[in-house]
C-alpha positions, 0 to 999 in steps of 0.5 A: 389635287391628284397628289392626294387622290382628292376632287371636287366639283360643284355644279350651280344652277343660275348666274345669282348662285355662281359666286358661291362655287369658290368658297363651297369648293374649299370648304369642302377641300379643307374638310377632306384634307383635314385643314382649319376652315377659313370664312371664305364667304366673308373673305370673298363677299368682301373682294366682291363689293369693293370690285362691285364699289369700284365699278360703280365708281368708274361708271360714274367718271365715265366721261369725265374730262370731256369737252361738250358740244365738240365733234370728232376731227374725223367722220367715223367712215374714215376708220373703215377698213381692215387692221391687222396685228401678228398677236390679235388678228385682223380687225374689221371696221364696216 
């Protein structure tokens, strides 16, 4: 926040603790700028289960819909080759 000659930083040590760089930083933000606290933990503990709740859903419908004991319509050697596109680049398939 230059306007208000404050910054902060937060070093975390291991992916198990990362989550918690977010709410420690606005802490720390809210406290220098004299603001209320808001319960970040809580708030972003909840995103991060109904994120970790609707991954684990989606893993379960993985496959849904498909037909069993079918085969592809093409051998997956006819997919070698090159592709391009301006935006993502070229696409090599060995």
């Amino acid at each position: 926040m230059p306007n208000e000659h404050v910054g902060v930083i937060v070093f975390v040590i291991g992916d198990h603790i990362a989550p918690l760089y977010n709410p420690i930083s606005y802490n720390v933000y809210e406290r220098l700028l004299g603001m209320d606290q808001v319960p970040w933990t809580g708030r972003l503990l909840d995103v991060r289960l109904k994120n970790k709740k609707a991954g684990t859903e989606a893993r379960s419908k993985a496959g849904f819909g498909r037909v069993p004991n079918t085969r592809p319509s093409h051998p997956l050697t006819d997919y070698v080759g090159e592709y391009e596109h301006p935006a993502y680049g070229t696409l090599r398939l060995v």
